[in-house]
C-alpha positions as CSV (number, residue, x, y, z in Angstrom):
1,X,0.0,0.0,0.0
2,X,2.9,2.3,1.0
3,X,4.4,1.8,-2.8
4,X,1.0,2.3,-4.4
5,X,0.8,5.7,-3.0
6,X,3.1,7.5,-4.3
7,X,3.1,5.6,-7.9
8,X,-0.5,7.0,-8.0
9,X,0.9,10.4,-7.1
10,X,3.4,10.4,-9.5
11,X,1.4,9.5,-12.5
12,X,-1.8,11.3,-11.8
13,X,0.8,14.3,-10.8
14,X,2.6,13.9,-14.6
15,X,-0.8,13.5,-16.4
16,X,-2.0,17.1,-15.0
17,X,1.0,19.0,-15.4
18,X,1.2,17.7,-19.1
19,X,-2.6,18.4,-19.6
20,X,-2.1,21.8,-18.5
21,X,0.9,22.8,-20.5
22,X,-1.2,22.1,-23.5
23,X,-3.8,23.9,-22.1
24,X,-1.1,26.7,-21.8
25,X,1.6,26.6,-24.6
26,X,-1.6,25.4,-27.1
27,X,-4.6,27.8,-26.7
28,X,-6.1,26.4,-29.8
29,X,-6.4,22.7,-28.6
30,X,-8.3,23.7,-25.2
31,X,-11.2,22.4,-26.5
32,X,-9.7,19.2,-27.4
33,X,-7.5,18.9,-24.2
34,X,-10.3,19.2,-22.2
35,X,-12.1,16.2,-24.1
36,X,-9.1,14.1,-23.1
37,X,-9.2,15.3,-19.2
38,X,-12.9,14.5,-19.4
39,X,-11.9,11.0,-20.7
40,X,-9.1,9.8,-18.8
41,X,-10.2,11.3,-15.5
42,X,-12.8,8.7,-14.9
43,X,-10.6,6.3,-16.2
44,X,-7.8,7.2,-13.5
45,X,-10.3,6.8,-10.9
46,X,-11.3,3.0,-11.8
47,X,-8.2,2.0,-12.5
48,X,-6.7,3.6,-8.7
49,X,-9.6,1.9,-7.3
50,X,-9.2,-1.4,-8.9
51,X,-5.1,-1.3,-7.6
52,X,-5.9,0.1,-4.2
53,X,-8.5,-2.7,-3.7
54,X,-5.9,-5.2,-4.8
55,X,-3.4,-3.9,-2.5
56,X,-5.1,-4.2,0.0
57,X,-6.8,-7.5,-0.4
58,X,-4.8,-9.9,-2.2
59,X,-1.5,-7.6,-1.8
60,X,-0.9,-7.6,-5.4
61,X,-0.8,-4.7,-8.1
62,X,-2.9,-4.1,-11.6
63,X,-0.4,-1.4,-12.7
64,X,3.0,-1.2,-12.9
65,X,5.2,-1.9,-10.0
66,X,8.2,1.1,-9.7
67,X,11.4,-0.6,-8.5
């Protein structure tokens, strides 16, 4: 559980400051970077689920492990 922490950090932490540099260096593709935040942020949240609950039951990971 302690690993799965900050793995979730890091990657939901990297997909936001990517999504808002486009925002910012691309005003043009707002529009369409907002579609993708609307897309991916529900699946972030199933898939944290899913690897939390296996964590914490089974104590095995559905995403990547980080050495």
């Amino acid at each position: 559980m302690l690993v799965a922490i900050p793995f979730h950090g890091a990657v939901m932490l990297t997909g936001a400051v990517i999504l808002l540099l486009l925002w910012k260096l691309i005003p043009r593709a707002r529009g369409t970077v907002t579609a993708l935040a609307a897309l991916i942020a529900p699946l972030v949240v199933v898939l944290g689920q899913v690897d939390f609950g296996l964590q914490w039951f089974i104590g095995q990971r559905f995403s990547p492990f980080l050495a």
